[in-house]
C-alpha positions as CSV (number, residue, x, y, z in Angstrom):
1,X,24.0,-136.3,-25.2
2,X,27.2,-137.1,-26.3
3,X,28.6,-137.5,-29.6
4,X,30.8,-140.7,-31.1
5,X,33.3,-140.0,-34.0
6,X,34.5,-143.3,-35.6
7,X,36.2,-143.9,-38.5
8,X,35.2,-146.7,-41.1
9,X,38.7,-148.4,-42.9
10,X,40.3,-150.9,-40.5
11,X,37.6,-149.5,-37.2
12,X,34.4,-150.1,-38.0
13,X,35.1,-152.6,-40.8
14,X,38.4,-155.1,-41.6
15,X,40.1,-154.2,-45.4
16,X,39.0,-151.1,-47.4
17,X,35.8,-150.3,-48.6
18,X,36.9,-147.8,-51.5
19,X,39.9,-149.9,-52.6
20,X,37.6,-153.3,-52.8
21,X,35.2,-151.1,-55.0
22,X,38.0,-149.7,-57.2
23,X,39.0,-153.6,-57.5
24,X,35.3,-154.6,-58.9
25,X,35.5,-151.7,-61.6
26,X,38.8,-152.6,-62.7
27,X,37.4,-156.2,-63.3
28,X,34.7,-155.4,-64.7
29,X,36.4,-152.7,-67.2
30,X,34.3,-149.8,-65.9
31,X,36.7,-147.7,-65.9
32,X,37.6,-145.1,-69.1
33,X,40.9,-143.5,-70.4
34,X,39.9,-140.5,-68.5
35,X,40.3,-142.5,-65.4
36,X,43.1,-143.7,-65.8
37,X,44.7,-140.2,-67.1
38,X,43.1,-138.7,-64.3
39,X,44.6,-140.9,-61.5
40,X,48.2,-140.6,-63.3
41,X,47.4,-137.0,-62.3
42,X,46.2,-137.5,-58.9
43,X,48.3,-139.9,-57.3
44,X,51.3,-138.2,-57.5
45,X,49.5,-134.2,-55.7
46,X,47.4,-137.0,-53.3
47,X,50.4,-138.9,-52.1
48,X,52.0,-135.8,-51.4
49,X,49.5,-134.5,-49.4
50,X,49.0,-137.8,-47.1
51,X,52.4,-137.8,-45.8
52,X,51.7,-134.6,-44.8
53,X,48.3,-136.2,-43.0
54,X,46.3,-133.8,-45.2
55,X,43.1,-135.2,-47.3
56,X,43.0,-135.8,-51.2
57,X,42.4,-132.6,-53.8
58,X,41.5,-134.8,-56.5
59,X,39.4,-138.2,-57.0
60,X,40.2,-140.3,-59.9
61,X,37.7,-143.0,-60.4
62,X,34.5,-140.6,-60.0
63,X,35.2,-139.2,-63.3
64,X,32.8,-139.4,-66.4
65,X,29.9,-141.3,-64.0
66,X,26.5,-140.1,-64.0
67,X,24.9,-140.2,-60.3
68,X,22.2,-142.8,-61.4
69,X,25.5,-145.2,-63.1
70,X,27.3,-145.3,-59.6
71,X,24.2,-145.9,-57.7
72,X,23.5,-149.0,-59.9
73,X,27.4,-149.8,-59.5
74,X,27.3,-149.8,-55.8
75,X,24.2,-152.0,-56.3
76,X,25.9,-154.5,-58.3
77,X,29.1,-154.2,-56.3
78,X,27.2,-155.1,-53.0
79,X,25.2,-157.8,-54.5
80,X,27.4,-159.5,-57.1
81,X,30.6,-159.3,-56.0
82,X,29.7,-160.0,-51.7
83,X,33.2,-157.7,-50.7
84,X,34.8,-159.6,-47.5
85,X,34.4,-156.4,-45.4
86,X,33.3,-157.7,-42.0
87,X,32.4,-155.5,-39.4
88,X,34.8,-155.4,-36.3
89,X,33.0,-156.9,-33.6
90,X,34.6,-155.2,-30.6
91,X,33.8,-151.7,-32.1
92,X,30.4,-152.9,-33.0
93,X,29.9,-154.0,-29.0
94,X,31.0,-150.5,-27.8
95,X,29.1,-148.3,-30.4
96,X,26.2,-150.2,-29.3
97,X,26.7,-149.5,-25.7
98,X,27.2,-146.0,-26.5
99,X,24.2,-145.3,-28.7
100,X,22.2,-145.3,-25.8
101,X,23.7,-141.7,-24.8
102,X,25.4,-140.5,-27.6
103,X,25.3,-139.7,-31.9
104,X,27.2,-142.3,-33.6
105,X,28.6,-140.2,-36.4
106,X,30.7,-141.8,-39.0
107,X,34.5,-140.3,-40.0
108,X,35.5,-141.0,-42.7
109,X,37.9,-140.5,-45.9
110,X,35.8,-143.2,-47.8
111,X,33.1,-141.3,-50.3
112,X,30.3,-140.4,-49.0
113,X,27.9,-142.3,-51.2
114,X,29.7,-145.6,-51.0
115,X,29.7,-145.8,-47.3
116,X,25.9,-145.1,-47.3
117,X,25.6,-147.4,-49.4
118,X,27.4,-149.9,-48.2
119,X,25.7,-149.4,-44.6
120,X,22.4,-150.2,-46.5
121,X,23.8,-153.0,-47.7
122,X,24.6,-154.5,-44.3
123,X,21.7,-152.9,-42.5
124,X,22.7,-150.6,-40.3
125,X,22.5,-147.5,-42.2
126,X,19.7,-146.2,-39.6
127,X,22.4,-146.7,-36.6
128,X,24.3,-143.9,-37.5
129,X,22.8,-140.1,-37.1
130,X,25.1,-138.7,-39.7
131,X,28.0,-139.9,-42.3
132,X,31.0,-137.6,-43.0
133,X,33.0,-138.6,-46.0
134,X,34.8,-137.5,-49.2
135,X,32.6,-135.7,-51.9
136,X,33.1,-134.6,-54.9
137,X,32.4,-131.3,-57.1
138,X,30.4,-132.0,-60.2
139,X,33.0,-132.8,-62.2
140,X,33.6,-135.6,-60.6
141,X,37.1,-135.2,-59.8
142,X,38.0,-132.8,-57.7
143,X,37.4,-132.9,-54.2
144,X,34.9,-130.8,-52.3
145,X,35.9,-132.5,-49.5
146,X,37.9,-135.3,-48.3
147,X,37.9,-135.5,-44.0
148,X,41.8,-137.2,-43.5
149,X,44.5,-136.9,-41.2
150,X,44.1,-133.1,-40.3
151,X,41.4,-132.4,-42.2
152,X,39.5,-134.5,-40.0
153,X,39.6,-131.9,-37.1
154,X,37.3,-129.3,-39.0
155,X,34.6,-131.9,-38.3
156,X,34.8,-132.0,-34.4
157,X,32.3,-129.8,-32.7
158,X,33.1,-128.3,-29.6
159,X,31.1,-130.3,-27.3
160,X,31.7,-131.9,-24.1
161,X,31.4,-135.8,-24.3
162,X,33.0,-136.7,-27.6
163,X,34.6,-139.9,-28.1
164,X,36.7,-141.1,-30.8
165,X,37.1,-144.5,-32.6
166,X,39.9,-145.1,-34.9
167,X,42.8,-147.6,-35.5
168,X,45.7,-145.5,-37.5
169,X,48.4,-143.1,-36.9
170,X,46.6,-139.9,-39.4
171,X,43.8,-140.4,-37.1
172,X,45.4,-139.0,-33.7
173,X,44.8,-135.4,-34.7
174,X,41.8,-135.6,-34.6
175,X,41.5,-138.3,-31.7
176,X,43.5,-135.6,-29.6
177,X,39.9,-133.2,-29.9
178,X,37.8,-135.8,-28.1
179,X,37.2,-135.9,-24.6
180,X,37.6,-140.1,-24.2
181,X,39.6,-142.4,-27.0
182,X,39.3,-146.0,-28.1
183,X,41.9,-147.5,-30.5
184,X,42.4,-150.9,-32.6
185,X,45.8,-151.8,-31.9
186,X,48.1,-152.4,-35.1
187,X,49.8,-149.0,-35.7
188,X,52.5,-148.6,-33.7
189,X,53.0,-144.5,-33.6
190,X,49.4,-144.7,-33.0
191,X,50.1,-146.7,-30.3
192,X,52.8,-144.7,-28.6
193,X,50.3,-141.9,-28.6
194,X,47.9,-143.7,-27.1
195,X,49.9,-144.7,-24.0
196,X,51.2,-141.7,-23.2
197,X,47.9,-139.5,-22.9
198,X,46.2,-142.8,-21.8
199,X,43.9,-143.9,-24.5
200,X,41.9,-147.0,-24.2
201,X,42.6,-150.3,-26.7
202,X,39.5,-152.0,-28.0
């Protein structure tokens, strides 16, 4: 059996899933001093470290919430706000033709918890045998771990008969490990990689 690795932001879903939440606690005034001094901290280190196609060390907006408040947030975020994240039909239509032989394994630099979630929310959390995203120590603000760009490749098991799913240019590293490729066109370095080792365009 074969395993799928697809990412979420702009492949499996149009916009961004973390960014639309961040949105609904800003206007809602969730969010504290400390998150604020925390992301004047963070941006600066995390920005860094994504031009380099390397994942976040620290997570801002995490900070000061109790596991039970962002469950109930998520809640609320899903049901009262009704995010414009559509799922991307043509990557829907081939995960579902591969799910007959294959995992479906989600890749993503999302957190964890949101995506799940959020895949409750639309009902299709069962679809997927396993979500990989960024988590968080018990502090929460810094980064256990946070699979982007490179840091993406640690996640790729050695298997024959893996296939990635992704749409941007920090994704090709770890694109690169799987045996067959499927892109969203939109980024053009992505793009350029794709056609010269032959990658297939959803």
């Amino acid at each position: 059996m074969g395993i799928v690795y697809c990412d979420l932001d702009g492949t499996l879903i149009e916009g961004d899933l973390e960014r639309e939440f961040l949105k609904y606690l800003r206007n809602n005034n969730y969010l504290k001093i400390c998150n604020y001094i925390g992301a004047f901290l963070s941006i600066p280190l995390n920005y860094i470290r994504r031009k380099k196609n390397r994942g976040s060390l620290l997570k801002s907006w995490t900070i000061g919430f109790k596991q039970e408040q962002l469950q109930y947030l998520f809640y609320d975020f899903f049901r009262s706000s009704n995010p414009k994240l559509k799922i991307i039909p043509q990557t829907w239509q081939l995960l579902m033709q591969l799910k007959k032989d294959c995992k479906i394994v989600l890749l993503t630099g999302s957190y964890e918890e949101l995506v799940s979630s959020f895949l409750k929310y639309k009902k299709i959390d069962s679809f997927f045998d396993r979500i990989i995203g960024c988590q968080v120590k018990s502090n929460g603000y810094t980064v256990k771990m946070h699979p982007y760009g490179i840091d993406k490749c640690s996640y790729i098991t050695e298997e024959k008969d893996t296939i990635g799913i992704a749409n941007e240019f920090a994704d090709s590293f770890y694109l690169s490990h799987c045996d067959e490729v499927y892109i969203l066109p939109g980024d053009l370095r992505l793009e350029k990689i794709a056609e010269i080792n032959n990658w297939r365009r959803l």
